[in-house]
N, C-alpha and C positions, 0 to 999 in steps of 0.2 A: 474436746469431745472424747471419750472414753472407749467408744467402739472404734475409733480412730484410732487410737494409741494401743488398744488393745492386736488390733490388728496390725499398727507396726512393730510391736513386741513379738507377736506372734511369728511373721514375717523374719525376722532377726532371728527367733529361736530354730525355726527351719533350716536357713542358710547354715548357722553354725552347725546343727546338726549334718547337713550331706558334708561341709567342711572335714568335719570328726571322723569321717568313713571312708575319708580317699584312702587311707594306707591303712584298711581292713583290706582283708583277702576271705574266700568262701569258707577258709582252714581255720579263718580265727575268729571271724563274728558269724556264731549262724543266724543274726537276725539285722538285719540292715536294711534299709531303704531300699528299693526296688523301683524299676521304671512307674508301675503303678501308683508308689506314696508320690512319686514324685510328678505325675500329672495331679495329686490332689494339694502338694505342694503349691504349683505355681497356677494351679484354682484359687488359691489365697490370695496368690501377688493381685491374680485380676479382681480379686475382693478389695484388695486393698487399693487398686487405682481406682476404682468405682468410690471407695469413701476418700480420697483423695480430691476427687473433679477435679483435676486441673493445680490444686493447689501445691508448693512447694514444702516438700518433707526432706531436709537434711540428711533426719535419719532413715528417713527408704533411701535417700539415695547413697549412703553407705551402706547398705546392707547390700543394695542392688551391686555396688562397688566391690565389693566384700563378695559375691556371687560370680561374677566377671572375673575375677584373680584367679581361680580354680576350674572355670569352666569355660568351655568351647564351643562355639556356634559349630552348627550339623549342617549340612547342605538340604539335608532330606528331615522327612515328616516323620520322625520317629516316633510321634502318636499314632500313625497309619500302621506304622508296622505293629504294632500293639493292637490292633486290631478296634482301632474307638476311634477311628476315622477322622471328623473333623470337628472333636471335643477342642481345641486348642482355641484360647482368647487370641487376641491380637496383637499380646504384648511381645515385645523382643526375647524376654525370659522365655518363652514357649521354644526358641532355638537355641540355647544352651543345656549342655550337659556337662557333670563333672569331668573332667578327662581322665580320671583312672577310679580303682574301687570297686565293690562289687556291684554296685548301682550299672557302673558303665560297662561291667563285665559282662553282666547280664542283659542290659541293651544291644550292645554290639552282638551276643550270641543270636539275640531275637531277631534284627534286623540282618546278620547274616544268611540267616534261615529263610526271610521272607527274599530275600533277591536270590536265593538258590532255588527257592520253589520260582522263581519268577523266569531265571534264566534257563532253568529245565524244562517250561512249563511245553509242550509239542505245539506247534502252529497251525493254523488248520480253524 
């Protein structure tokens, strides 16, 4: 099926890409993937499990392989803190992030800010 394959191609082309920008800094790429591409990112993956149903794909599951080498499960909803609540499929990929880069530079700035507005926030 060609929407199939299309989408696993696709799929594959993403990963390499956040891959390509772990050891970019904001001094040397001013244009990189950002917590935003990267919820439209892995809006893909759940595309891609949706034309999957069930069936076994090799190469998703090396790409998916290939995604897990570099990235780190979050404890928290770092789609929350982005402020798009609970846009997140139900894939595992929705709790990975790269572990360094400006993708995650700029994450962890965002989600620092939202637990600082949370921990100052007065009681009452």
């Amino acid at each position: 099926d060609s929407d199939l394959l299309g989408a696993i191609e696709s799929w594959w082309k993403c990963v390499r890409l956040l891959e390509s920008e772990l050891d970019e800094t904001l001094e040397t790429k001013l244009h990189y993937r950002g917590p935003y591409d990267l919820l439209g990112i892995y809006g893909h993956r759940e595309l891609l499990e949706r034309y999957l149903a069930g069936r076994d794909s090799a190469a998703t599951d090396a790409a998916d392989e290939f995604l897990l080498s570099f990235s780190e499960r979050l404890e928290r909803d770092w789609t929350a803190d982005l402020g798009v609540g609970d846009s997140r499929g139900n894939g595992w990929w929705w709790d990975c992030v790269p572990y360094r880069g400006p993708l995650r530079k700029e994450l962890d700035e965002r989600m620092e800010r939202v637990q600082n507005r949370i921990n100052n926030k007065p009681n009452g």
